[in-house]
N, C-alpha and C positions, 0 to 999 in steps of 0.2 A: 504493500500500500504506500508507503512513504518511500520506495523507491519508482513509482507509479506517479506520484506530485512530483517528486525532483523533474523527472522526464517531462512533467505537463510544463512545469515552468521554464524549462529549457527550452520548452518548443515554442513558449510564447515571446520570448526572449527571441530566438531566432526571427518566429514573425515579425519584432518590434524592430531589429536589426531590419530586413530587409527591405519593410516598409521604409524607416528615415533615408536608407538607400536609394529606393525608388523615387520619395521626394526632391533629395537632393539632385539628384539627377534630371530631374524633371524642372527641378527650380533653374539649376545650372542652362537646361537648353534651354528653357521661354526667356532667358533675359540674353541668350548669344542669338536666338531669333529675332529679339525686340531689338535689339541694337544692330542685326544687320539689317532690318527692314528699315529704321532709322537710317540708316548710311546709305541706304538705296535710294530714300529718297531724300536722303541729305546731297546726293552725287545728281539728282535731278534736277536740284534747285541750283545748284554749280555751275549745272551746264546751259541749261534756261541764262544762266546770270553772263555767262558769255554771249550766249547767243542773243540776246536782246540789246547790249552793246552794239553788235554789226546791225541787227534791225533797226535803231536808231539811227541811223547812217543815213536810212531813207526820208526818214522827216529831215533832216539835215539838205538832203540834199533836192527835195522839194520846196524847203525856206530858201537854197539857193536860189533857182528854178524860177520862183515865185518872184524873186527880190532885183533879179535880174532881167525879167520882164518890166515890170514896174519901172524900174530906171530906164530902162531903155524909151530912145525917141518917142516910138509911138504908144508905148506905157502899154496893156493890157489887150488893146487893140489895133487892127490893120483898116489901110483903107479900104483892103480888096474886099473883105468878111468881120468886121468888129464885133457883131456879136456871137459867132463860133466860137473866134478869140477866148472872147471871154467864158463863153461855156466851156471849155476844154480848161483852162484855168482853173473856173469853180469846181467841177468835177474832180479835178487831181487835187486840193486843197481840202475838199468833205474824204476823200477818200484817205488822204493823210491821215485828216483828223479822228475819224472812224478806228484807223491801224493804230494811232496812238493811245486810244483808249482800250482797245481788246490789248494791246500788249502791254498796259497798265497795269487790265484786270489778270490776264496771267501771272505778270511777274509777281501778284497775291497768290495766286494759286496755280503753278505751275504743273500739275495734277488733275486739275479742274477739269472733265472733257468737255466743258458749255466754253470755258475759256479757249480751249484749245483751236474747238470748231468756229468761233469767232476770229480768231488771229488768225486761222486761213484764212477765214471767207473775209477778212479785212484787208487781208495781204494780197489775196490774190485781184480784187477789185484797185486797189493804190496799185498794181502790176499794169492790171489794163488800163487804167485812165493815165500812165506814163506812156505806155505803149500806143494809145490814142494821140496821145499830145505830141509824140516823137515820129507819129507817121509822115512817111512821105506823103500821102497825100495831104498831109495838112501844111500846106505849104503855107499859109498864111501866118502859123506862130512861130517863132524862134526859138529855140532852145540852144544854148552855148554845145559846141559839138565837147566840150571836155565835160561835163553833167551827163551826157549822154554815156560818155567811156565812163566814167566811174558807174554809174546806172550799171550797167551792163558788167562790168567789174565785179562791183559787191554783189551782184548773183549769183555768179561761179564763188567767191570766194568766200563768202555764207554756209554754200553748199557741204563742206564738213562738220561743221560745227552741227549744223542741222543736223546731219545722220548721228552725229557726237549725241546728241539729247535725245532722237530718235532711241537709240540703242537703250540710253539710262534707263528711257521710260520703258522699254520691252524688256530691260534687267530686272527692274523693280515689279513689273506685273508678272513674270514667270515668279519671284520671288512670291509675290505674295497669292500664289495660283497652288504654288507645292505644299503639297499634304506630308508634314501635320503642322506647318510656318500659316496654312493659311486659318487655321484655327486663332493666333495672334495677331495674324491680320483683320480678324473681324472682332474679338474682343477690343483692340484697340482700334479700330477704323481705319485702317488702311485701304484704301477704295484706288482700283487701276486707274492708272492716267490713261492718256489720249496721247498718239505721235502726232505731229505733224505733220501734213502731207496727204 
């Protein structure tokens, strides 16, 4: 009998041992989970922070654009068409304006997929009303041909960086997609982002 208790409390002893084992263990991975989901999207916000640097480039160089019409002789308008002129100017300057505020609202929430789908569809509209502006057949507005080279420029030279963030954000969504990390991702809110593109 009282070799019968010894054995029963040795075996609860063992359970008690293997249990704090399993918790530690369990404590150990949710917080190497928690900290690399943190870094995934700590590396997202990194690269957004780049890349929105080079996207600034474009209001930069649409206040050119803008500034350089304005001064020039006939200021906004031509005598051949004045008011095209000027529609093709307002157009590119709402379109600016529109880019400068989705890439406002992302640089908050670079994750955001409403952000995301905003900053294309902002980006890609300030694309075509520069493209509009700079066609040949709009012979009637000027554009400096060096705005044009840099235009043209920082689109090629954007284009890593963008795959650069591209990638963070499909780093961080497989991260938080793998079982059993995505159980941490939903206790703590981790919600996929959106690429670009």
């Amino acid at each position: 009998m009282g070799q019968e208790v010894g054995r029963h409390k040795g075996f609860n002893m063992l359970d008690a041992w293997w249990f704090w084992l399993f918790v530690a263990v369990m404590v150990f991975w949710s917080v190497g989970a928690y900290r690399r989901l943190v870094g995934l999207r700590t590396a997202v916000n990194k690269q957004f922070a780049v890349l929105e640097e080079l996207m600034l480039r474009y209001q930069a160089l649409v206040q050119e654009a803008t500034t350089a019409a304005v001064t020039s002789p006939s200021g906004w308008q031509t005598a051949v068409s004045p008011e095209l002129g000027a529609s093709h100017w307002t157009r590119l300057q709402v379109a600016a304006n529109l880019s400068a505020m989705a890439l406002a609202r992302m640089q908050e929430h670079p994750l955001d997929p409403s952000s995301s789908i905003a900053l294309v569809a902002t980006s890609r509209d300030l694309q075509d009303a520069w493209e509009a502006l700079t066609h040949p057949d709009v012979y009637y507005v000027s554009v400096p041909a060096e705005l044009t080279q840099r235009w043209t420029e920082l689109g090629i030279s954007i284009q890593p960086d963008l795959q650069r963030f591209n990638q963070a954000v499909a780093h961080y969504n497989d991260a938080i997609d793998m079982f059993p990390a995505t159980w941490m991702a939903r206790l703590f809110k981790f919600k996929p982002g959106r690429i670009l593109g």
